[in-house]
N, C-alpha and C positions, 0 to 999 in steps of 0.2 A: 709252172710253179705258181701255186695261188701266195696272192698277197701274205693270207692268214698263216700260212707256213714260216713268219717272219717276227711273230706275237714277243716271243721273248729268248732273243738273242741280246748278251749287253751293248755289242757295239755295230753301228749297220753302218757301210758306205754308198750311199748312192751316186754312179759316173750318169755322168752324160752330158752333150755337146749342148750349147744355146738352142733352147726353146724345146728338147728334148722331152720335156714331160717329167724331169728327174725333181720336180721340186714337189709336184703333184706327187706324184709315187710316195715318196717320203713323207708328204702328210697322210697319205693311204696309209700306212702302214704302224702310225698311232692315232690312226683315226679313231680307235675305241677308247681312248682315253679322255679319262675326261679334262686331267690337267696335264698341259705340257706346258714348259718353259723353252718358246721358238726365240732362241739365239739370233738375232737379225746382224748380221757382221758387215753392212755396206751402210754408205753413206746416208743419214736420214735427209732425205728432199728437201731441199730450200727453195723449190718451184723454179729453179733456172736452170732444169734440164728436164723438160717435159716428158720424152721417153724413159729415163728413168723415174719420175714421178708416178707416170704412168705402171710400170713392171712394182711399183712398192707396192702401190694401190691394188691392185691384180693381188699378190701375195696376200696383202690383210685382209682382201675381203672372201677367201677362201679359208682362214682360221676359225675354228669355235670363238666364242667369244670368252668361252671359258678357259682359254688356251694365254698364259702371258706373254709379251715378249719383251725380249730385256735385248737392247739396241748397243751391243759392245764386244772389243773383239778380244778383250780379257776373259777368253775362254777357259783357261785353265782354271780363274776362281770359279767360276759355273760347276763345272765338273767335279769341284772339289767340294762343294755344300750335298747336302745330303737333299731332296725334294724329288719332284715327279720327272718324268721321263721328258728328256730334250730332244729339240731339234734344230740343229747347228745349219742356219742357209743364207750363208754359205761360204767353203772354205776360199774359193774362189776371192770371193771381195773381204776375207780377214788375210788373207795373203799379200794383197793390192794396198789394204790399209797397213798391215804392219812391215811390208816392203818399205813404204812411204813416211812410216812414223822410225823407223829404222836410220833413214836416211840413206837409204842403198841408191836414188834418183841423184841424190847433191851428193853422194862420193864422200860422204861423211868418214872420216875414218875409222873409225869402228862399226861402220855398218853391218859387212859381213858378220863381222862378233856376234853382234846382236841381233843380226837373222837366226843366225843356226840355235843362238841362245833361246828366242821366241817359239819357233819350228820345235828343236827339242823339249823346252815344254807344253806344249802342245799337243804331243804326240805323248809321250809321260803320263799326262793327263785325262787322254781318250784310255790309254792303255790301263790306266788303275783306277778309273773313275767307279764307283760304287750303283752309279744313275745308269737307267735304261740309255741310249743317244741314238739317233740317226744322223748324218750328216751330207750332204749335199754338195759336191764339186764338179767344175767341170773338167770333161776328160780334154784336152786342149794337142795331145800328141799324135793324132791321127789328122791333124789339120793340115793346113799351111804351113810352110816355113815364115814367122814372121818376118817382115821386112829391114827392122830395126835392131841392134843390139839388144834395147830395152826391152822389146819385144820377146826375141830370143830367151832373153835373161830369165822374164817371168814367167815364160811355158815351161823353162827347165825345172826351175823352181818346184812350179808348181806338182810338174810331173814328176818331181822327188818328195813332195808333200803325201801327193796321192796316194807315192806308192808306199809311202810309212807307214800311213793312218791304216789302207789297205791290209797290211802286214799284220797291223794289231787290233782289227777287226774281226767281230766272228760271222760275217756275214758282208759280200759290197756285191753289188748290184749296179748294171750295167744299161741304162736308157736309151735305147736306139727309136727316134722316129716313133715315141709312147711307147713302146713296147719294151720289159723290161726282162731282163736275162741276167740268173743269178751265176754270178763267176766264183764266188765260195757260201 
């Protein structure tokens, strides 16, 4: 399946495990564009974690320049303005961010509430958005069993994220080892 086969579908999900190639694919695949709005949904660098400073630096210096990115994990207003074609990378660390702004770590008592509230519009959002989107997750259920509760907690999660956004997708795609394989 050529990349080009992928031009104009409204909504694309790209899996794949760490360092898989899934972030690259996903830019492949608006790479003809001249404007995109790259959703960046992880933490911006404060230089006190050098590998991830690292992996940011890696990601911007792979964009057009013509390409913006808007650094937040208020996805559903994105999705809701009318503009050019995005790309969401990644659901991964807006998941880990709004787990954590949730309060699902401190046992906050409405956490749960306010996950499923977050998740549900999120998924609302991919699903009616009017904009071109590609988005970016890792596939995390073919791994290890984490070792932790917390751990646990967040591959579940996650792995019910995937499989929403997945559902109301017209296209996700599956990054094994660079090599990508379309699943719808």
């Amino acid at each position: 399946m050529a990349i080009g086969d992928l031009r104009r579908p409204r909504q694309a999900l790209v899996l794949g495990g760490a360092r898989s190639g899934k972030s690259s694919f996903a830019e492949q695949l608006l790479a003809r564009e001249r404007a995109v709005d790259y959703v960046a949904c992880g933490l911006v660098p404060d230089g006190s974690d050098r590998e991830w400073t690292d992996r940011v630096t890696l990601h911007r210096s792979r964009r057009p320049a013509s390409w913006a990115t808007i650094e937040t994990v208020d996805v559903p207003a994105v999705l809701a303005r009318p503009g050019p074609p995005v790309l969401l990378d990644c659901l991964t660390t807006w998941l880990a961010r709004v787990m954590d702004d949730c309060g699902i770590w401190s046992e906050a008592p409405d956490a749960d509430t306010r996950l499923a509230e977050a998740v549900d519009a999120l998924v609302s959002a991919w699903a009616g958005t009017r904009r071109r989107v590609v988005a970016v997750s890792n596939e995390v259920g073919s791994g290890v069993v984490p070792a932790t509760p917390s751990g646990r907690r967040f591959r579940d999660e996650l792995g019910v994220l995937n499989a929403r956004v997945a559902e109301a997708s017209s296209r996700v795609w599956l990054i094994t080892a660079g090599l990508p394989q379309r699943l719808r």
